[in-house]
Structure formats: C-alpha cells, structure tokens
C-alpha positions in Angstrom: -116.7 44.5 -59.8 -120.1 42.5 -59.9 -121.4 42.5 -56.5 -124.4 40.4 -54.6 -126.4 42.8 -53.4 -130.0 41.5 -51.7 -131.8 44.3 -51.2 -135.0 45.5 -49.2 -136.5 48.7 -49.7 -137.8 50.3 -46.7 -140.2 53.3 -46.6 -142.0 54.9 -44.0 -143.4 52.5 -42.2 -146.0 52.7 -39.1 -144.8 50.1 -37.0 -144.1 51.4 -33.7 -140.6 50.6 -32.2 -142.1 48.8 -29.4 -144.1 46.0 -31.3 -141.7 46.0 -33.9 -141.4 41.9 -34.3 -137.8 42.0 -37.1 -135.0 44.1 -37.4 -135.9 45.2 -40.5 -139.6 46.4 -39.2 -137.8 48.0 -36.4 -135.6 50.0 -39.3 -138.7 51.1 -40.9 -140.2 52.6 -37.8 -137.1 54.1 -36.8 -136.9 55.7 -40.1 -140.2 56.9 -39.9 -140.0 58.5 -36.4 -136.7 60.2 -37.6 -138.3 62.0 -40.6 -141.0 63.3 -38.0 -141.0 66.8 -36.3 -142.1 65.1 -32.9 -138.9 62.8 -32.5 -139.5 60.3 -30.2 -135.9 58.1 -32.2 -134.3 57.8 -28.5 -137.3 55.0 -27.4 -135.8 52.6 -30.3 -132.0 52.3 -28.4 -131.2 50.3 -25.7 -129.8 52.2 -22.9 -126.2 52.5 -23.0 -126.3 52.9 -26.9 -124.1 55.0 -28.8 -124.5 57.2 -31.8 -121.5 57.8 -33.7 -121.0 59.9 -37.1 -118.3 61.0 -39.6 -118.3 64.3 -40.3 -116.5 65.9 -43.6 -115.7 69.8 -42.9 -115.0 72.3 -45.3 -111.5 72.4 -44.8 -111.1 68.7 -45.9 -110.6 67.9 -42.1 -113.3 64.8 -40.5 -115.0 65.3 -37.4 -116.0 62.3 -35.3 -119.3 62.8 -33.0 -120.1 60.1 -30.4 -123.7 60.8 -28.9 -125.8 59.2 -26.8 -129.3 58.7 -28.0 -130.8 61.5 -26.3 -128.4 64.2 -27.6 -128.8 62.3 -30.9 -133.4 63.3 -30.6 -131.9 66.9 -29.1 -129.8 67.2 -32.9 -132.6 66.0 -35.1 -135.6 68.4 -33.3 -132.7 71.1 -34.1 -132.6 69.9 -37.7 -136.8 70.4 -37.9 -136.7 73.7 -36.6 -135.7 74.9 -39.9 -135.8 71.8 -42.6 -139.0 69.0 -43.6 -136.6 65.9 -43.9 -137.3 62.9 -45.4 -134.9 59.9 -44.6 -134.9 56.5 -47.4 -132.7 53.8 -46.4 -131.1 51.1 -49.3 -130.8 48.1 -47.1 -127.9 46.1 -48.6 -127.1 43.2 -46.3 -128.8 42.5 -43.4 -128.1 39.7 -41.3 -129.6 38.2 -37.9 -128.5 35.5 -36.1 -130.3 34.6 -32.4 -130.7 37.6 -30.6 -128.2 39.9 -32.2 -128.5 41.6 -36.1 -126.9 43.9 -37.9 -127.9 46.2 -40.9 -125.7 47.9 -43.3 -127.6 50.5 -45.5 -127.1 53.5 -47.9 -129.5 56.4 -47.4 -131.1 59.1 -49.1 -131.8 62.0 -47.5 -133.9 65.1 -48.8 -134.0 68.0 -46.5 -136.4 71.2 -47.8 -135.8 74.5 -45.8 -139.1 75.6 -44.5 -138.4 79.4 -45.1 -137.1 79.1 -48.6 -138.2 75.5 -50.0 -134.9 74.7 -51.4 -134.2 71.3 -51.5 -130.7 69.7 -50.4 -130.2 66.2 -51.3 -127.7 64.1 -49.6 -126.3 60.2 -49.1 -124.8 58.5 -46.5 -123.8 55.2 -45.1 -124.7 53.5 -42.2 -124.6 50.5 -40.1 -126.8 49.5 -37.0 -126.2 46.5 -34.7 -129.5 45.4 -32.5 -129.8 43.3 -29.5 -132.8 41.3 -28.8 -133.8 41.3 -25.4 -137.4 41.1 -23.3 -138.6 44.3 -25.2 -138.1 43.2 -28.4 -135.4 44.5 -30.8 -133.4 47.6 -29.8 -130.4 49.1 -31.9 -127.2 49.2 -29.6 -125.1 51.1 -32.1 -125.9 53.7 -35.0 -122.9 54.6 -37.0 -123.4 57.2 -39.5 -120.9 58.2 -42.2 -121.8 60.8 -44.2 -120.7 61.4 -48.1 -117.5 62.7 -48.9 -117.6 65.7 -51.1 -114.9 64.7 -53.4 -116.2 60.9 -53.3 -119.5 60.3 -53.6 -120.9 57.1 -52.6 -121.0 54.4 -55.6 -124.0 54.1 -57.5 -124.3 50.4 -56.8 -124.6 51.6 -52.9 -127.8 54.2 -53.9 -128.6 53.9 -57.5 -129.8 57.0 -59.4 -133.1 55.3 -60.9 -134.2 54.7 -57.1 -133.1 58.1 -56.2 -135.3 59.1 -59.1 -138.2 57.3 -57.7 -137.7 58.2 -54.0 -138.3 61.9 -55.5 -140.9 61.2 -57.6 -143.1 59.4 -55.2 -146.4 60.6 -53.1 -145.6 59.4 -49.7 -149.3 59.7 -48.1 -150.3 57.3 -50.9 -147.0 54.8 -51.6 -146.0 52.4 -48.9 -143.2 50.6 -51.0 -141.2 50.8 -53.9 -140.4 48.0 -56.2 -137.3 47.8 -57.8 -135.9 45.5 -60.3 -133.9 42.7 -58.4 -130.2 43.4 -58.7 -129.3 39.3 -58.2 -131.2 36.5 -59.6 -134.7 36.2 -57.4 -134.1 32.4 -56.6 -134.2 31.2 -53.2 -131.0 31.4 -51.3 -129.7 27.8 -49.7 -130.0 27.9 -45.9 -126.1 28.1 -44.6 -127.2 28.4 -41.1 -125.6 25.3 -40.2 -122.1 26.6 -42.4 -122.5 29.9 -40.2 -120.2 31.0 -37.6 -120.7 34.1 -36.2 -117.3 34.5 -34.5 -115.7 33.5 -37.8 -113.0 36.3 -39.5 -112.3 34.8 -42.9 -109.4 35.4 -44.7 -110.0 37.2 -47.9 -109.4 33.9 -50.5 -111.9 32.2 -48.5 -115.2 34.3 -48.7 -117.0 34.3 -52.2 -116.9 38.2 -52.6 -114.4 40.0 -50.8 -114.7 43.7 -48.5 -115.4 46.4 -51.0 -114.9 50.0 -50.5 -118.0 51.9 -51.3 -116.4 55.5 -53.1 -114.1 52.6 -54.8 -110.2 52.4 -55.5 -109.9 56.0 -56.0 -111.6 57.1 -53.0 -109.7 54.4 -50.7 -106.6 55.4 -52.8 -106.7 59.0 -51.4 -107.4 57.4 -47.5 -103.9 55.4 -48.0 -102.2 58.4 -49.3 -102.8 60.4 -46.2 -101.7 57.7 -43.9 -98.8 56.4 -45.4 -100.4 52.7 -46.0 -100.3 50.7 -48.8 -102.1 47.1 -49.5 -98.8 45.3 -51.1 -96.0 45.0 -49.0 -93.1 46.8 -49.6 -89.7 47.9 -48.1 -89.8 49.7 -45.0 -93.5 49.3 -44.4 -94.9 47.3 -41.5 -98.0 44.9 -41.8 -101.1 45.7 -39.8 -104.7 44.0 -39.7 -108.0 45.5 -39.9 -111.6 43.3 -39.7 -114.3 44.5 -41.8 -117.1 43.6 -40.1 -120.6 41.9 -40.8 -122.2 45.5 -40.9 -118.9 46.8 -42.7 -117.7 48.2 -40.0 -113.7 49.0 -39.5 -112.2 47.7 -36.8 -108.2 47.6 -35.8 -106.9 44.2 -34.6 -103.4 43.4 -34.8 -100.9 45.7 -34.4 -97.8 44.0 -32.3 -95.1 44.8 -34.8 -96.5 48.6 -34.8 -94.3 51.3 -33.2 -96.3 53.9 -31.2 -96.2 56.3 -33.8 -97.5 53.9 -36.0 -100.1 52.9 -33.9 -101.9 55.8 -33.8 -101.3 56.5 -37.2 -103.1 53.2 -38.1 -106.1 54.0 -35.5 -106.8 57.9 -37.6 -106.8 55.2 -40.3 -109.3 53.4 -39.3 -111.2 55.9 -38.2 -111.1 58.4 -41.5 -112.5 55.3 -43.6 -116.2 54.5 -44.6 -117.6 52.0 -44.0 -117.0 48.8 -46.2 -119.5 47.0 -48.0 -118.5 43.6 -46.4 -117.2 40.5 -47.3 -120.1 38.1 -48.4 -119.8 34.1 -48.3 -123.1 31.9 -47.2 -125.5 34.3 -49.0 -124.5 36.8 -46.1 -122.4 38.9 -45.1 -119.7 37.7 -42.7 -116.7 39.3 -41.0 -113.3 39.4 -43.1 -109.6 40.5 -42.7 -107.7 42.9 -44.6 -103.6 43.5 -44.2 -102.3 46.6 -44.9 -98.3 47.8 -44.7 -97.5 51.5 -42.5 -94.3 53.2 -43.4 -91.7 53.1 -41.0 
C-alpha cells in the first residue's frame, strides 16, 4: 500500500534539552544524550513521565516494562557498561499542535560490545508525546516497542539504503543525512483551521487509513492468538480500538464485552505495535478500528 510518509532525519544533534526551541530539536538532543556514556536522558522528561517498552522473550512470550525516567538513565548506564551504542531515529509523522506534540519514529540501533567489538544491529518503534510548558518542551511519555523476531519492521518504516548509510557514515564529521524524498517535495496546504485535535475519524473518512507496521502477516498472527477477527462473523462480538496520532493503541468501547472478553481484548491491545497512523490534513490524526472477539 502506497503510503505518505514526510520524513525528517535526525542525527546527533548538540542542542541541549533545556534550550531546545521544537519538538523535533528536542528529539535530536535526546537522541544524542542517549547514545552517550554520561546519560543525563532523565532531564528531557517532565516529572511524572513514564517510560514504557515491549519486550519479545525467547520463548515467544512479551514483556511489558513501565519505568520512570530515572530507572529508564539507571538501564541505559547499565547498557554502556559493556556496549558503544549509537541510536538513529526515522521520524515519520510528527505533529504539534499548541502546547502538546507527538512523534512517531522507527529507529536504528547499533550496539558494539566493548570487549569483543561485535556489532548487533537492531529496530524498533516508537512514539513520544511532549508537553510544552515554562521550560520549554518535555516528553511526557516514551513508548518503545522493540522488533519482533519473527516480524521485522517494514522496510517503508526503516529502509535498508538509510540503514546502509547510517552505517557507512563518520559521525564526528556528518551532521545530517539526505535522503531522497519519499512524497512529492511540494508544500503541504495549511489544514490548521480543518484540524481538530479531539477528532477520532472513522476509517472512510481519513485519506490513508491505520497501517500495521510488520503488515498483514504480522497483525494476522496478533489476531490469531486472541481470537479476533476484522470482519464480523457469527459468534464474535465487536469491540473498538483508537489508533492514535503517535500510533498508539488504545481500547475504547467495550460495553457488549463479557469479562473474559475484556481482558482478552486489553492483552490485545497491549501485544500489538504500534500503528503507523491514520493520515488526513497532511498529518496524522486519531482513527478507529472495529474488531470482532469470539464468544
């Protein structure tokens, strides 16, 4: 499925979080104190954020770790102990409206072991929310969802030719990498008017709809475990999930839902990726998606 991707490539910037004056700026910073030894990431949260991430384990099973943004700086000084990491997000859709933003990214992630210089290489997905407030911009919420091993992340989400140039760059000496546009470089109409942040659109009335970023087969094998199905059928009972502006899954109706089927629908939600959301204004925007639980 064609897709309208804007994109902004962000590498290692030396903005610091504090007089970070965009979103996006803030990003690049944050991305740059992550990949440092002498994490300082917990100054770029405001201070009842939450880190959250989806963990695959080697038994198939996902683990779901909610950390505050200390414990998340305690995690990544572990992680420099023994690795040099290096951390490249893919910004796909950002969008900011007044004093809130959100970012949905894929990102690459090279980590070299320090005692044997083998190199792992890594993707995963995720989506920040900031708040604007008399600091500047702070994230509020860092979701992090890592690849699947059996479903990698689409291609269209972290191409190989960037990941080819991500690995081929000198980083003391290139700032930014330019890619070839993947939409038309004409300048997009001002919607802002059109835009209405509390808005969930029904699928037939956004331009692209919610796309699942390890595609059919990869959502196919998230239904199967669950019992759901996107058609409704016999002895299955409709339930509604918003896809959010950052792609985000969130459970919203569920009156006709037994119990059982509640909380079945909730390990739903919360074994999916997240969604490369629903785009209509030139932006993304938040969009609804029924699905049918068996009985």
């Amino acid at each position: 499925m064609s897709r309208t991707i804007i994109i902004s490539i962000l590498i290692f910037g030396c903005i610091a979080g504090s007089h970070a004056q965009t979103p996006l700026e803030l990003l690049d910073a944050f991305t740059d104190a992550v990949s440092k030894p002498t994490v300082e990431v917990d100054t770029f949260f405001t201070e009842n954020a939450r880190v959250s991430s989806l963990i695959y384990l080697e038994n198939d099973e996902t683990k779901h770790q909610h950390q505050s943004p200390s414990e998340f700086k305690a995690q990544l000084q572990n992680i420099h102990v023994d690795f040099i990491m290096n951390q490249t997000p893919l910004v796909l859709v950002y969008r900011e409206y007044e004093t809130v933003a959100s970012i949905f990214s894929s990102v690459f992630v090279q980590f070299k072991e320090k005692s044997t210089g083998e190199v792992i290489e890594t993707t995963n997905m995720q989506s920040l929310k900031f708040v604007l407030d008399d600091d500047g911009w702070r994230i509020s919420q860092l979701s992090i969802q890592n690849e699947h091993p059996s479903y990698p992340i689409d291609s269209v989400m972290q191409p190989e030719s960037l990941k080819n140039k991500y690995r081929n760059r000198k980083a003391a000496t290139i700032e930014r990498v330019q890619v070839e546009p993947m939409r038309d470089a004409r300048p997009l109409d001002d919607f802002s008017t059109e835009y209405d942040p509390n808005k969930v659109y029904n699928v037939n009335e956004v331009d692209e709809i919610p796309v699942y970023p390890t595609g059919q087969e990869g959502l196919n094998q998230v239904l199967r475990q669950f019992n759901v199905v996107t058609q409704q059928q016999v002895g299955y009972t409709p339930f509604i999930v918003t896809i959010e502006e950052d792609g985000s899954p969130t459970l919203i109706y569920t009156h006709d839902l037994s119990g059982f089927q509640i909380a079945q629908a909730e390990s739903f939600v919360r074994s999916m990726l997240f969604w490369y959301p629903a785009i209509k204004y030139a932006a993304s925007v938040k969009c609804k998606l029924i699905f049918y639980i068996r009985d």
